[in-house]
C-alpha positions in Angstrom: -23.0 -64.5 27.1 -27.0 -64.4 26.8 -28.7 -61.6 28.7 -30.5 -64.8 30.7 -27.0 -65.8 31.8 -26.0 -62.3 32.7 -28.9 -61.3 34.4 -28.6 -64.8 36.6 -24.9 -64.1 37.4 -26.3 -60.5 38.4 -27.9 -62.2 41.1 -25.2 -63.0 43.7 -23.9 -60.5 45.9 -20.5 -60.8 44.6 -20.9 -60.3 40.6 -23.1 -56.9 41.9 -20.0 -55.7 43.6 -17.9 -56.5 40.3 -20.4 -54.8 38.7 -20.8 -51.9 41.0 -16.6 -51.3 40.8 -16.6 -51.9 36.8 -19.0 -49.2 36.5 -17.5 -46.9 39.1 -13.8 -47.5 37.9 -15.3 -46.1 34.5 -16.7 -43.3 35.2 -14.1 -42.0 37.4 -11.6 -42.0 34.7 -14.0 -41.3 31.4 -15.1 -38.4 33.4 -11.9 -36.1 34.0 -10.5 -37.4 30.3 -13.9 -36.1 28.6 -13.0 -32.6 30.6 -9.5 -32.9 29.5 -10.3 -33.2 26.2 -13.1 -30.9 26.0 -11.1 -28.1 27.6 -7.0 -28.4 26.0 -5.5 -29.1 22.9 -2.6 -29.3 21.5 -0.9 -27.9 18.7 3.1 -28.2 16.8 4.0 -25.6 14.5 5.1 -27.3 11.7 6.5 -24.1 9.7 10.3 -23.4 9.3 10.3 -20.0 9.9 8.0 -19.6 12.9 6.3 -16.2 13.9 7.2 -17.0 17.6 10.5 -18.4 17.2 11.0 -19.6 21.3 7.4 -21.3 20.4 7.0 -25.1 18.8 4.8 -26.6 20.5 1.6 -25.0 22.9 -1.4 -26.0 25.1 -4.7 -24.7 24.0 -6.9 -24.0 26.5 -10.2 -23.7 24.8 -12.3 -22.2 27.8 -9.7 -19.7 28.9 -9.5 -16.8 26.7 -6.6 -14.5 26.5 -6.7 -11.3 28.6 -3.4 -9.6 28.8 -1.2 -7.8 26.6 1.3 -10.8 25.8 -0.9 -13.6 26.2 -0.7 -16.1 23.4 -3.9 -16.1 21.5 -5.4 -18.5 19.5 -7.8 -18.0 17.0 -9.1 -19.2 13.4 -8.2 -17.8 10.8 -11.0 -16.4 7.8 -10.0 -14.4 4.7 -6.1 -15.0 5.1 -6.2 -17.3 1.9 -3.8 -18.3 0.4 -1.3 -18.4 3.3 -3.9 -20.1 5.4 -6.9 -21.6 4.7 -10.1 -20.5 6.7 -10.5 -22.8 9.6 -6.7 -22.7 10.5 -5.8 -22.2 14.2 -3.4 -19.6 14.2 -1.2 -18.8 17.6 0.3 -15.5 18.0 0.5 -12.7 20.8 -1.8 -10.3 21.6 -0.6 -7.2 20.9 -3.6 -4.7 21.1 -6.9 -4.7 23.2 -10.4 -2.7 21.9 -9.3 1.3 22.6 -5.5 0.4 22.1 -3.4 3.4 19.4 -1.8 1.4 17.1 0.8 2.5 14.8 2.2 0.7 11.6 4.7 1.8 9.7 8.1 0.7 7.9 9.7 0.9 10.7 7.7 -1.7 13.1 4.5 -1.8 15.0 3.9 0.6 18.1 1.0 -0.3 20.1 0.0 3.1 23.0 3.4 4.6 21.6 5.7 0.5 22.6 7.4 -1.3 20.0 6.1 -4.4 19.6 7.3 -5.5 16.4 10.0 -4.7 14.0 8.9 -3.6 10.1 7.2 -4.7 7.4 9.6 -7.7 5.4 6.7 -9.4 4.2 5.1 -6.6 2.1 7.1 -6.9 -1.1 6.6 -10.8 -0.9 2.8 -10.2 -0.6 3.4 -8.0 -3.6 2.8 -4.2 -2.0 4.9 -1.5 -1.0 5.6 -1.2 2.9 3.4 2.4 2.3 0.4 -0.1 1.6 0.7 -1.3 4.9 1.2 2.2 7.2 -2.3 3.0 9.0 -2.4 4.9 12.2 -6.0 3.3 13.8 -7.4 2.5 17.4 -8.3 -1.6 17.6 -12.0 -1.1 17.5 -14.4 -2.7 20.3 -15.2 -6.6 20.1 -11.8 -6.7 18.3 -7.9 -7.6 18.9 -4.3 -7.2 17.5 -2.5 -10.0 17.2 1.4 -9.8 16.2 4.4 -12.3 16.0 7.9 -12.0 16.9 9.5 -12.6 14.2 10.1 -9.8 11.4 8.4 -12.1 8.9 5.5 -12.8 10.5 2.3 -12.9 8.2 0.0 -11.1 11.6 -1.8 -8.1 12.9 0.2 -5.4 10.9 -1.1 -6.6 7.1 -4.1 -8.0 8.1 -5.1 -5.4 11.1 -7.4 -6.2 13.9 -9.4 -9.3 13.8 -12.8 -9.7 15.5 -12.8 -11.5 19.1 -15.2 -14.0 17.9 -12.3 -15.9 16.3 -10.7 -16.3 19.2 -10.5 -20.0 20.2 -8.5 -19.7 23.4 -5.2 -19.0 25.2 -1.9 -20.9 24.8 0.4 -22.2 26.7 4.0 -22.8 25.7 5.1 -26.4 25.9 8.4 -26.4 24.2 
């Protein structure tokens, strides 16, 4: 259709109102979807061997960041190479907040004095002794701990605090 043609059929009452809906109809659904998208993601852990074993699948929520002790945290990993390239979202639980005494040794992870995770089963794989590892730190500010649940998790207790500008946002278990 020309623009001529358009703009005469423009002219009745009734192709305005058409119009008018179309344009209405649009926005109210391109609107909340561009907020949906803009604000959660979603992400599947492809890996066998999970860190976070009761976790497959999550909802990022990208302008929520994590708070609490617990809270699943995601953030991009930098310097992790080869086990993940820079730019990889990583989800795991935050396990230590800027002031937080945190304790790594063969025996597991003690965040303030807690046991949060159990030993240090990757070291010999990463090709180090466990006493490579052991460090007795506070989590400095503008930083965070992150730890999985699982024994061989690749997180916070090789790599030690991260810095909270990687964090992306907070997850939300799906399945």
């Amino acid at each position: 259709m020309s623009w001529p043609a358009f703009a005469q059929r423009l002219a009745t009452p009734a192709h305005r109102r058409k119009m008018a809906r179309f344009c209405f109809v649009s926005a109210a659904l391109l609107l909340p979807g561009g907020y949906a998208v803009a604000r959660w993601g979603l992400a599947i852990d492809p890996q066998v061997v999970r860190c976070l074993p009761d976790v497959r699948a999550v909802l990022i929520d990208r302008w929520q960041p994590p708070t609490e002790r617990g809270d699943l945290v995601v953030f991009e990993a930098q310097g992790l190479e080869p086990a993940f390239a820079d730019g990889t979202l990583l989800v795991k639980r935050l396990a230590g907040l800027p002031g937080d005494l945190v304790d790594v040794t063969a025996a597991g992870v003690r965040v303030n004095g807690q046991l949060l995770a159990d030993g240090l089963a990757l070291a010999g794989k990463l090709g180090h002794a466990a006493a490579d590892f052991t460090r007795h730190y506070r989590v400095p500010q503008g930083q965070f701990l992150a730890l999985g649940t699982d024994p061989s998790s690749l997180d916070g207790r090789y790599y030690g605090p991260l810095p909270q500008d990687r964090i992306r946002g907070r997850a939300r278990v799906l399945f």
